[in-house]
Backbone as XML, in Angstrom:
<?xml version="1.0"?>
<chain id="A" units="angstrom">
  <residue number="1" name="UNK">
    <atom name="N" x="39.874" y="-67.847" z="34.425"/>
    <atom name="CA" x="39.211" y="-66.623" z="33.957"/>
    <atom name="C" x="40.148" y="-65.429" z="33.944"/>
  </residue>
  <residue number="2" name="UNK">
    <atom name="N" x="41.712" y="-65.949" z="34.042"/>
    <atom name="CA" x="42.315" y="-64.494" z="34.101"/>
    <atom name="C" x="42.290" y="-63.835" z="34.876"/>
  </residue>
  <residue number="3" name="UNK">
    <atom name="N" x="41.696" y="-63.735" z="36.327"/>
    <atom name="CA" x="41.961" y="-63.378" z="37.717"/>
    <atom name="C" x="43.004" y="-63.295" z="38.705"/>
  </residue>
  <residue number="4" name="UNK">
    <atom name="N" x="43.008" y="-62.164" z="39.080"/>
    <atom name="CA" x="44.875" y="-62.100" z="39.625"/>
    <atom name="C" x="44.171" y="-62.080" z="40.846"/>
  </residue>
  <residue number="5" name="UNK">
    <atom name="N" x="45.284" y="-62.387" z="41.875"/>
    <atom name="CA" x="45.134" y="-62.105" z="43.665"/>
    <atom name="C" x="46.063" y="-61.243" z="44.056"/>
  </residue>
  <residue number="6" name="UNK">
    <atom name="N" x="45.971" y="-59.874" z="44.635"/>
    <atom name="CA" x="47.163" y="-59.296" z="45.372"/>
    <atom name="C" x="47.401" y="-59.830" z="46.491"/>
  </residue>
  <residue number="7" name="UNK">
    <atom name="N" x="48.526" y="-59.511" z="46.948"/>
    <atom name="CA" x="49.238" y="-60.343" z="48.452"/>
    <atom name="C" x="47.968" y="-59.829" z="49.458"/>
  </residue>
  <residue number="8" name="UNK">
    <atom name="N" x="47.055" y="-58.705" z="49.239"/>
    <atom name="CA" x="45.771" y="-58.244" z="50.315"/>
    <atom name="C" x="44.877" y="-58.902" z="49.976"/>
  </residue>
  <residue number="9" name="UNK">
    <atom name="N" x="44.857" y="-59.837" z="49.249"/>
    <atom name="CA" x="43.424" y="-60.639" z="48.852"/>
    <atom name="C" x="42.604" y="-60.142" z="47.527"/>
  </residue>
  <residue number="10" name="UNK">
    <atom name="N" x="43.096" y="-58.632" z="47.319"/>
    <atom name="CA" x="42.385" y="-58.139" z="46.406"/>
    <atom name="C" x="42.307" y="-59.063" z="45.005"/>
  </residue>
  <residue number="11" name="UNK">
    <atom name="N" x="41.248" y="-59.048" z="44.241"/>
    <atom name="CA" x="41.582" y="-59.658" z="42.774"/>
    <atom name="C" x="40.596" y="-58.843" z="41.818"/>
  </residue>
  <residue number="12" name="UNK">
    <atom name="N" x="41.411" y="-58.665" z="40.742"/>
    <atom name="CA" x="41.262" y="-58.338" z="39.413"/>
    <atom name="C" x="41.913" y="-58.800" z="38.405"/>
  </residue>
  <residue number="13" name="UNK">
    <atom name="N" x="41.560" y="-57.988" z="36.877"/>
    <atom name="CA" x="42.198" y="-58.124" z="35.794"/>
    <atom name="C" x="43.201" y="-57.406" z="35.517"/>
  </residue>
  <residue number="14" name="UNK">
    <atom name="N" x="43.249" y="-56.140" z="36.302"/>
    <atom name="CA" x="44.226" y="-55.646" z="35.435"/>
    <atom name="C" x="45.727" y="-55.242" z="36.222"/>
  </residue>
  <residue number="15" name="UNK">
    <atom name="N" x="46.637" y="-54.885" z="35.348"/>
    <atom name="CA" x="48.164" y="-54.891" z="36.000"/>
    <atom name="C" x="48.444" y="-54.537" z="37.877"/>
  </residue>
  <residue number="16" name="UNK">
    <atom name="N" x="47.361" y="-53.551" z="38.350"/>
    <atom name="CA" x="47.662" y="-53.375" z="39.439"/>
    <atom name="C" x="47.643" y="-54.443" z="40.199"/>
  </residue>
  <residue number="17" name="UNK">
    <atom name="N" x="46.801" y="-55.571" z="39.776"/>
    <atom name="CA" x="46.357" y="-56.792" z="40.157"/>
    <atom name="C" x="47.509" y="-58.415" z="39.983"/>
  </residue>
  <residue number="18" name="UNK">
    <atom name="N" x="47.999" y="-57.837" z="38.778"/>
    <atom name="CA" x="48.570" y="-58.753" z="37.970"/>
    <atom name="C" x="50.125" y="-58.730" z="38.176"/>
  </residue>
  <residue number="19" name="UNK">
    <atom name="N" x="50.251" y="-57.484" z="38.231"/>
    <atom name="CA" x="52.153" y="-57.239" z="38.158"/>
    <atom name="C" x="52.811" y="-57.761" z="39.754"/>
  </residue>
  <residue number="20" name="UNK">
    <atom name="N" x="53.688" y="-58.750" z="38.944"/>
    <atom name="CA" x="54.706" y="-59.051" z="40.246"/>
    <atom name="C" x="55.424" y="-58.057" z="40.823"/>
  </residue>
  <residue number="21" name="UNK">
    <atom name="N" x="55.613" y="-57.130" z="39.958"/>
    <atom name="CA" x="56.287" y="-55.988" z="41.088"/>
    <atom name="C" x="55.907" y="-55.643" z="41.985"/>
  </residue>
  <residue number="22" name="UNK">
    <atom name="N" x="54.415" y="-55.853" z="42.015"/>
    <atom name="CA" x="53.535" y="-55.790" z="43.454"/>
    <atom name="C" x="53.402" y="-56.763" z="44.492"/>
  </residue>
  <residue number="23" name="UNK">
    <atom name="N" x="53.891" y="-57.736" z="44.383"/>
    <atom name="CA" x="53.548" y="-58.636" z="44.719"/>
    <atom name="C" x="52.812" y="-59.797" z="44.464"/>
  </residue>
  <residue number="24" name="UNK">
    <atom name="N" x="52.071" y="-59.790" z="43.702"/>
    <atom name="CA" x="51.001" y="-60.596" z="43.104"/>
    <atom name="C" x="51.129" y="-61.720" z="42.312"/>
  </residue>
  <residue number="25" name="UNK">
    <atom name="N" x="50.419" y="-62.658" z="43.024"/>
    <atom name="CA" x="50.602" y="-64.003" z="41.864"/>
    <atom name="C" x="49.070" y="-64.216" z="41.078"/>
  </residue>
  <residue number="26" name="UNK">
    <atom name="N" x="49.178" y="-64.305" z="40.027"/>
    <atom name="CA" x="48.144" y="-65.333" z="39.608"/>
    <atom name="C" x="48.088" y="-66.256" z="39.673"/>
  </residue>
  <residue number="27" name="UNK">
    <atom name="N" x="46.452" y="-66.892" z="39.435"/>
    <atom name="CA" x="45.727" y="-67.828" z="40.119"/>
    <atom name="C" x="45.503" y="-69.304" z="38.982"/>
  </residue>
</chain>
């Protein structure tokens, strides 16, 4: 469904969610 996870658990759609510069992998 296009759902990201931040390294805090958080998940959404959009870049804050999504961008590896943050940390974040999708799922």
């Amino acid at each position: 469904n296009g759902l990201c996870c931040s390294q805090y658990g958080f998940c959404g759609t959009t870049s804050q969610y999504c961008s590896r510069a943050n940390g974040c992998q999708s799922n």
